[in-house]
N, C-alpha and C positions, 0 to 999 in steps of 0.2 A: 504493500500500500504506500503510497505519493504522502510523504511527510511535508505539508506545506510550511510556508515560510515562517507564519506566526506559531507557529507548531513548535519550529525550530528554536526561534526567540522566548516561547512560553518556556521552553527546556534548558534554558538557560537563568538561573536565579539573576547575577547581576546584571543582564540585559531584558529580564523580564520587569527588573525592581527599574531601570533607566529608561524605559518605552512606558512604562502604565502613565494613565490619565490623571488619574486624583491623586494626590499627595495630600495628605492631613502635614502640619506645620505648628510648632508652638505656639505661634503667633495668632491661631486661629481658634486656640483652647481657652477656656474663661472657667476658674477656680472659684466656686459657690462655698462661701462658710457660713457658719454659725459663731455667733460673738454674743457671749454672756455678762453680766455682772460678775463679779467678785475678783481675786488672782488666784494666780498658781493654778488655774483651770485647765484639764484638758479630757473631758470624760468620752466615751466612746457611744455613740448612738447604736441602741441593741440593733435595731431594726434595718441600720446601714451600717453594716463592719467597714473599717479604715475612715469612718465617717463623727468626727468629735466636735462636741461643745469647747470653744474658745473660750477664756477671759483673755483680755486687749494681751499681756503681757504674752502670756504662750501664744496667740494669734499673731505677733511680730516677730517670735521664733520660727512657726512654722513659716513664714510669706518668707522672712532670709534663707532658710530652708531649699524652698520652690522656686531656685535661683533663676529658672526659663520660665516661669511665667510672667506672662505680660501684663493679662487682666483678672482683677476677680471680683466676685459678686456679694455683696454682704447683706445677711439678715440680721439683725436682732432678736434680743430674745427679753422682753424688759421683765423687774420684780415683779412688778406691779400693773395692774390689767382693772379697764375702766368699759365702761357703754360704748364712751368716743373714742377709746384709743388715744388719750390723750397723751402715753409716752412716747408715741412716734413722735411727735414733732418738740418734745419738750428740747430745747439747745446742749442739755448735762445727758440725755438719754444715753445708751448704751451701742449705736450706731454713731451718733453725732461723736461722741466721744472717741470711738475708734477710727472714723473717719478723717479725725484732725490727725489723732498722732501716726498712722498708718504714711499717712501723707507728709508728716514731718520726716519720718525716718526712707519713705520710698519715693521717693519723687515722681521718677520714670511710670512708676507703677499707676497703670490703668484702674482707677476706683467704682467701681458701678452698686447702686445699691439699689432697694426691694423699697417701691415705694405701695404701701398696702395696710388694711388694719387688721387683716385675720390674726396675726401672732400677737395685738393689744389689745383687740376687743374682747369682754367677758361671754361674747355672744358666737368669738370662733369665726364670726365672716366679714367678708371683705369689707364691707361698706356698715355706713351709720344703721340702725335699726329701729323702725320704731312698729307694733303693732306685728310680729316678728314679720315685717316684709322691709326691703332692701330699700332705702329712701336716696335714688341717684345721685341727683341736685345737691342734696346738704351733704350728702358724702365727695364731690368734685369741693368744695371749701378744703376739708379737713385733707384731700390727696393733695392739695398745691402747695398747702401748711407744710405738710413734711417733706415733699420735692424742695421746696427754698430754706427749711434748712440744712437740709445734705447739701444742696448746695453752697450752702453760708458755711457749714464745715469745709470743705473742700475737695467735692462727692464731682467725679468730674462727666459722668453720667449717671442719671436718674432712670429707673425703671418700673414704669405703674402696671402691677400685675393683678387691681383689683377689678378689671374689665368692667367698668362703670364706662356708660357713653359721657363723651366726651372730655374725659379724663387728661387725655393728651392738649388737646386744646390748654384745660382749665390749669395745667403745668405749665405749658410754655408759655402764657400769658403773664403768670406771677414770675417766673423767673426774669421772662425782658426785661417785665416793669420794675422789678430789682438789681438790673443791671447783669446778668447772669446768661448773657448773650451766648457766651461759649460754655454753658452748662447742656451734653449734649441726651436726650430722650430715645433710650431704648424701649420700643413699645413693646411689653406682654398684648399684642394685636390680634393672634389666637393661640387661645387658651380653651383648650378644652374640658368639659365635665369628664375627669377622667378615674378612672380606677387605677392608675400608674401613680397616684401620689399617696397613699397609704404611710410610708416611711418618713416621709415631710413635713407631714402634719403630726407625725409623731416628734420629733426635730424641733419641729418650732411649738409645738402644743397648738396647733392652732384649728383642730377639730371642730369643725361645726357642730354647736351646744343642741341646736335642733335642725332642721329637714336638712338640705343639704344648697350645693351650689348652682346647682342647674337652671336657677331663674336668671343667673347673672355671664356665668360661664358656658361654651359652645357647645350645642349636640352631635356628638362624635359622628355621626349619620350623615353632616350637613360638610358638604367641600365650598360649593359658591358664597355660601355666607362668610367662608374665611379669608376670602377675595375683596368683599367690601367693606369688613372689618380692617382690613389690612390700608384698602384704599382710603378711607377716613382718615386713621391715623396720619398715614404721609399727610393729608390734609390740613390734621388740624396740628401739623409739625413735628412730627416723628422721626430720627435722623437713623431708626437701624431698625427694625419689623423683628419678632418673635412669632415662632411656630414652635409652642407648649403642648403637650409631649413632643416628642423626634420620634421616636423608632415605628410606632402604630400611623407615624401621619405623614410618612417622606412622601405620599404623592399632592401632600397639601405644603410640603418645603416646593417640590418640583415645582408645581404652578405658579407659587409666590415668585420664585426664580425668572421664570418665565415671563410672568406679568408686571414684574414692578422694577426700575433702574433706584432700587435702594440695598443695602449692606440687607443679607439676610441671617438671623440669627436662629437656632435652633437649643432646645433645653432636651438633656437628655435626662432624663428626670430620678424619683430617687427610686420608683419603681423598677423602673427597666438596670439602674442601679443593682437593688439588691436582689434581683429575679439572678444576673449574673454572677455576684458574691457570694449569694448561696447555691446554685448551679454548681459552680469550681469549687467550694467547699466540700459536697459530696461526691464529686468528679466526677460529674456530670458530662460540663463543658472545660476546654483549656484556659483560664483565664486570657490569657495575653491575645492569645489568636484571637477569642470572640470579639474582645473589648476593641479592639485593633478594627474588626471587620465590622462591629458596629456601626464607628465614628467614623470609620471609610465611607460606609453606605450612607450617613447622614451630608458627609461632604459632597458626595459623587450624587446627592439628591438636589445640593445645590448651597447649600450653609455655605453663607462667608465664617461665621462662628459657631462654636458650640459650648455649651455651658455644660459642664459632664464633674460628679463627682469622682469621675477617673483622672483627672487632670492631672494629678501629679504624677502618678505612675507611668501615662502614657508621655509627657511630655521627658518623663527619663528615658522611653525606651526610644522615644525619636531622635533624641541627644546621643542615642548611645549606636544608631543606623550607619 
């Protein structure tokens, strides 16, 4: 049998690795933490193995650490939990805090943070509540509240993942008018009602107290509505689009790709996360290979970024190619 050309080159490892299309890149990875109150913190989330609670002090250990990462993504996790969430935007909070000194000690380093109130509200969901339904309007106040002051920390993109309509808008509005011109908006644009976040909301505690999110977040069912979600945002001033989950929705990164000239960002979430950590714990699957072919398939779907609780580990094995 006629062994064709590509045939040839596939049978060759270092011309098969110098001919492929996608390259995954450090520079394309985004490092999601968690940042707690107190010191000397570093506990292990049961639910995501290699995945830990921060205090500021070990969280400026680990980033020295994670010397190839470029960007990363920060939650909070505050004491203390109100109706409004009123510690997200308090200026001493446990985000704002880390924000300043992360930035004192890393300059270079790309800051993005979680702008949303499911992990301060006593109520578990995104947005203000009253009469347990999701009140949009007065919840777009209290999301620009905490957008301007990550950015008064010196947060150098904001990320609103509470999918309230007009969310984006009601950020890039308070920031101009505070002068925040180059504060840049990563949009949670779609976000799906998903069963992939299980371990997250363990993480952050931020379990919805009653029904759940589906009045505010996408139905997984639904592709074109994640096209004019997407389209809005650029609209009301989005400088990078998110596609929440990756691995269940690459033919909804594809399209975004396809249809919009903006940076596309994908979240590989904590699901898909721990589905793989315990997978290779019972050897199941090979860690490295999967994880590897994961993040390939989310790039090769069209992700300029990906936000992956793997970040550190892949960004050594890229280092080390």
């Amino acid at each position: 049998m006629q062994v064709t050309r590509l045939r040839r080159l596939r049978q060759n490892a270092k011309l098969r690795d110098w001919i492929s299309q996608t390259r995954l890149s450090p520079k394309d990875i985004i490092l999601p933490y968690f940042v707690v109150e107190g010191k000397n913190i570093k506990k292990e989330i049961k639910s995501m193995p290699g995945v830990y609670h921060f205090s500021i002090d070990k969280l400026l250990k680990d980033i020295l650490e994670a010397k190839e990462i470029k960007a990363i993504l920060l939650f909070g996790i505050p004491k203390v939990k109100d109706e409004r969430g009123s510690q997200a935007y308090h200026d001493e909070s446990i985000v704002q805090k880390a924000i300043k000194i992360i930035k004192r000690e890393f300059k270079e380093l790309i800051v993005i943070t979680d702008v949303c109130l499911c992990g301060y509200t006593t109520s578990g969901h995104c947005g203000i509540v009253k009469d347990k339904k999701i009140v949009n309007d007065e919840t777009l106040s209290v999301l620009a509240k905490i957008a301007l002051s990550h950015a008064q920390a010196g947060a150098d993109f904001v990320a609103p993942s509470a999918m309230m309509d007009g969310q984006v808008r009601a950020i890039r509005e308070i920031l101009d008018k505070n002068g925040f011109f180059d504060t840049g908006i990563l949009a949670y644009s779609v976000k799906y009602a998903s069963s992939f976040y299980g371990p997250f909301r363990e993480a952050l505690g931020s379990a919805p107290q009653f029904g759940d999110r589906k009045t505010y977040q996408m139905d997984f069912r639904n592709s074109d509505e994640a096209l004019r979600e997407i389209e809005e945002d650029i609209k009301e001033g989005a400088d990078i689009v998110m596609v929440k989950p990756a691995l269940a929705y690459l033919d909804i990164i594809r399209r975004a790709k396809d249809r919009f000239n903006v940076p596309i960002a994908a979240y590989n979430v904590s699901g898909e996360y721990a589905l793989v950590k315990f997978g290779a714990k019972e050897g199941i699957v090979d860690e490295k290979s999967i994880i590897l072919e994961i993040l390939t398939s989310i790039k090769r779907a069209g992700a300029d970024l990906i936000i992956t609780y793997h970040a550190r580990e892949v960004v050594g094995w890229l280092r080390a190619r």
